[in-house]
C-alpha positions in Angstrom: 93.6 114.4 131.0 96.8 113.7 129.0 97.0 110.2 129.9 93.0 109.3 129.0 93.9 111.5 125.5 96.6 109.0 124.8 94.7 105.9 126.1 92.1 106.8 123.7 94.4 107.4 120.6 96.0 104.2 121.4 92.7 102.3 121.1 91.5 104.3 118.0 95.1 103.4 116.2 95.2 100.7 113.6 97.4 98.5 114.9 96.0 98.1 118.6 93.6 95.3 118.3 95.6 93.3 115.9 99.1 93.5 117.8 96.8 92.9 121.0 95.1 89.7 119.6 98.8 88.7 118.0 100.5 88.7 121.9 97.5 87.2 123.3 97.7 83.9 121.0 101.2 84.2 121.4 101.1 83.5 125.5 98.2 81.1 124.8 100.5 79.7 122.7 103.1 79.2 125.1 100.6 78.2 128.1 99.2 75.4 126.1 103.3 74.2 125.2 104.0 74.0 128.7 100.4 72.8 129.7 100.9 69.6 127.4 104.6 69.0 128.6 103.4 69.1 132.1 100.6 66.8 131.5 103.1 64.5 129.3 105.4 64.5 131.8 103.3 63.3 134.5 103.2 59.8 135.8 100.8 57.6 134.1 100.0 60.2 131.2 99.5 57.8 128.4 96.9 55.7 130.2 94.6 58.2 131.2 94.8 59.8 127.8 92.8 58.8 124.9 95.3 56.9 122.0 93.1 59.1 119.4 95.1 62.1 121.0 98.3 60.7 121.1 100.0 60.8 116.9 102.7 60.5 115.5 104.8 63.5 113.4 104.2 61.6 110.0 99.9 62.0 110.8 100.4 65.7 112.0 102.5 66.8 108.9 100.1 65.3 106.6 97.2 66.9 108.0 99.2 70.5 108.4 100.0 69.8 104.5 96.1 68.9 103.7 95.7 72.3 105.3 97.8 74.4 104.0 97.3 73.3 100.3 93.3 73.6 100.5 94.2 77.1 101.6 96.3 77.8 99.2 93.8 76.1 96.5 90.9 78.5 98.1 93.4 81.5 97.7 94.6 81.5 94.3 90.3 80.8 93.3 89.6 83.5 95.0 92.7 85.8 93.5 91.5 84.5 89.8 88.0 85.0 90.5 88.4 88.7 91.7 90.9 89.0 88.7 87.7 87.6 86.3 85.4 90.2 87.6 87.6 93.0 87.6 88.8 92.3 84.0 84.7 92.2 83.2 84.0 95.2 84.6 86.9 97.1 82.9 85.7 95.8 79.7 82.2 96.0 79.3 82.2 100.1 80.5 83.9 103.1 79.2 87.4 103.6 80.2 86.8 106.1 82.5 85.2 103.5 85.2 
């Protein structure tokens, strides 16, 4: 009885799912490292591999810096945007709201 009580409060606590979903990319991560160095490593790799899959570090920098500033575009319009509407609000009722 004690153990399915603290199964079940493990499960209902906050932080279950997302340190659950954090280890899980974390192996994936690793299995998919040593996947592709295995692969890489194999004889004949770079024939039976397409050439669109094979980059260099210049093309996958500037497409992890395209990334990361459209996300950070998106965040700071979303941050103003909630900043707009809250300053709206506050304005057009009593101050009480």
């Amino acid at each position: 009885m004690a153990r399915s009580a603290s199964l079940l409060r493990l499960r209902t606590s906050f932080w279950y799912l997302p340190s659950f979903y954090g280890a899980f990319a974390f192996f994936l991560a690793i299995g998919t490292l040593l996947l592709d160095n295995y692969l890489l490593s194999s004889m004949d790799a770079e024939n039976q591999i397409p050439a669109i899959f094979l980059s260099d570090i210049n093309l996958s920098q500037t497409i992890l810096s395209s990334i990361a500033s459209s996300l950070l575009t998106m965040t700071t319009i979303t941050f103003s945007t909630i900043l707009v509407v809250l300053t709206t609000y506050l304005s057009e009722f009593s101050p009480r709201a």
